[in-house]
C-alpha positions, 0 to 999 in steps of 0.5 A: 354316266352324267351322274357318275362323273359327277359325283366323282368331281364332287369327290375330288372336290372334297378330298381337297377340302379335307386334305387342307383341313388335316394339313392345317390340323397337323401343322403341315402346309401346302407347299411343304413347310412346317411349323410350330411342332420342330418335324424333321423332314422325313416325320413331316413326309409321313404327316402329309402321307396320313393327311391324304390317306385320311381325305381319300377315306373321309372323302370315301365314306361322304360318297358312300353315304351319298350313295345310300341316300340316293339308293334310299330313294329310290328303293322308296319311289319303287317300293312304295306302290307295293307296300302300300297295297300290301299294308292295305291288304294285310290291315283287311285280313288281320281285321285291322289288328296290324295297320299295315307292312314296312321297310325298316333297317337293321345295322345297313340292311332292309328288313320287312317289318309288320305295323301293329294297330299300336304302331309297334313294329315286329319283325318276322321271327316275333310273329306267328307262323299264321301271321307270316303267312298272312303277311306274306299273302299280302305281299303275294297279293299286291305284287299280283295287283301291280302287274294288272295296273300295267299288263295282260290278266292272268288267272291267279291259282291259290292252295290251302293259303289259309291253313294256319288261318283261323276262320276269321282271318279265312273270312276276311282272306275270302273278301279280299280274293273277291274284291280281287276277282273283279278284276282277274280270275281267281282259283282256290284250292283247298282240301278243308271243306268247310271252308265252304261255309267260311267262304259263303258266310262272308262273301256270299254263296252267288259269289263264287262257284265251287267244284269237287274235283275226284281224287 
């Protein structure tokens, strides 16, 4: 509410600020007379009308950008714990071919972005389906990482994550969820099985235990 009010006190501020400004601009003073410009009565009421109605929008469109900035910073201060371990993971699981994850914008709105090793930025639509998934994973995985910092561990239960995943990117996938494992357990689940030999092939066969389940 302090905020708030304020802000809007900043606002008023402003508006007057503004509206002295477009008044002296047009010729028009404080109290009323006019000069210089030979304004009938009714011509110079309707310059003084344009002359608020032009310091409530400029008056409008500060507040709007202080608005954004603070709404900006605070996304910031927030997002910044997730995005940072995502852009760690998904640097692990692309073998460091994308260095990390970021908020970029379109026009007024926030959009996820991918960080190449040549610092280009891709968006969604410009990367490949298994890229995505990669990505998305990441984000999965840190958000699952976040809530370990400040909760209770709960078993994490993943399904064929990797089928757009070539073995390398299941290789790296695999060290990841190990990594991960130390701190809560870790179910995944998979109809491909060779994936098995991916699995102990980077992690190690004592790592983890696999069960067939019946169909």
């Amino acid at each position: 509410m302090a905020v708030m009010l304020t802000l809007a006190a900043w606002m008023r501020s402003w508006r007057v600020r503004i509206s002295m400004m477009l008044i002296d601009q047009t010729g028009i003073l404080a109290d009323g007379i006019f000069w210089g410009l030979g304004l009938q009565p009714q011509t110079a009421q309707h310059a003084a009308r344009i002359s608020e109605l032009g310091a409530d929008y400029a008056a409008s469109r500060i507040a709007s950008a202080v608005l954004a900035q603070v709404i900006d910073t605070y996304q910031k201060r927030n997002q910044g714990p997730l995005i940072d371990k995502a852009s760690k993971r998904f640097a692990a699981i692309t073998a460091d071919r994308y260095t990390g994850v970021v908020v970029d914008y379109d026009e007024d709105k926030q959009i996820l972005k991918a960080t190449r090793a040549d610092c280009e930025r891709l968006s969604m639509d410009q990367l490949s389906t298994g890229r995505r998934d990669q990505l998305f994973l990441a984000l999965r995985l840190a958000a699952i990482e976040g809530h370990l910092d400040n909760g209770e561990p709960l078993p994490v239960i993943v399904d064929d994550i990797t089928i757009q995943f070539d073995d390398e990117a299941a290789a790296a996938t695999f060290k990841v969820l190990a990594d991960l494992s130390q701190r809560t357990q870790v179910l995944f689940l998979t109809h491909h099985e060779h994936l098995l030999d991916v699995a102990e092939a980077a992690i190690g066969a004592g790592t983890y235990q696999s069960h067939r389940l019946s169909s």
